[in-house]
C-alpha positions in Angstrom: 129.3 110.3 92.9 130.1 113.7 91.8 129.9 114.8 96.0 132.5 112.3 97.1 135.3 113.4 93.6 133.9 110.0 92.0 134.5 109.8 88.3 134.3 106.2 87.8 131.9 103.7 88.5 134.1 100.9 89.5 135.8 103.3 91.7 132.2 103.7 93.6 131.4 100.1 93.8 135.3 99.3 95.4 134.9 101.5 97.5 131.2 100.3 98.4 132.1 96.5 98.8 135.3 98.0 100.8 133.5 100.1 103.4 130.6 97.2 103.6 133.5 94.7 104.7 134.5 96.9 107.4 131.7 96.9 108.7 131.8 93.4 109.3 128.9 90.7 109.2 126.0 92.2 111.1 126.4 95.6 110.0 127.0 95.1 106.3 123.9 93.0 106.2 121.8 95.5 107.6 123.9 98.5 105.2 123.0 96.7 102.2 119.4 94.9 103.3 116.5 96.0 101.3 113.1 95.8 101.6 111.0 92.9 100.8 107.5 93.2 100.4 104.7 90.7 100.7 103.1 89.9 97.6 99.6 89.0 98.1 97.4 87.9 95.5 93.4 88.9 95.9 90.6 86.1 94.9 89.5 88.1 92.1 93.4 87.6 90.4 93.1 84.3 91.2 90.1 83.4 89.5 91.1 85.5 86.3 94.4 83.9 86.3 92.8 80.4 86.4 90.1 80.9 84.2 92.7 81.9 81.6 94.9 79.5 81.9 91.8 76.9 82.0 90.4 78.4 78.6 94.4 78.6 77.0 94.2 74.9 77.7 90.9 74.2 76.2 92.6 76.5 73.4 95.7 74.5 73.5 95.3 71.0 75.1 98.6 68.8 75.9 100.1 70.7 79.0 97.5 69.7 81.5 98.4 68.7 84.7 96.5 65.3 85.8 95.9 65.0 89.5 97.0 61.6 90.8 94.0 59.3 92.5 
């Protein structure tokens, strides 16, 4: 903040949300997208997570989930 005489915080965000409504719609959108990454989880996780969760129920019984016939 210190390049643009900034001293306060809510100063930078005003003026932020300010210039992102000028740009209007299409171009604020794309300003202020981020990222997104796909999260993909391998077999191996999978099987660990279940296993777990299988033995915190034997553990722990009264939270399984009963599969309808």
């Amino acid at each position: 903040m210190a390049w643009n005489g900034i001293e306060e915080i809510n100063e930078a965000v005003q003026n932020l949300i300010l210039n992102a409504h000028a740009l209007g719609p299409t171009l604020s959108y794309q300003a202020m997208e981020s990222p997104r990454h796909k999260v993909q989880i391998s077999e191996n996780v999978a099987r660990m997570f279940r296993n777990e969760s299988l033995a915190e129920l034997k553990h722990d019984p009264g939270d399984e989930i009963i599969a309808p016939n």
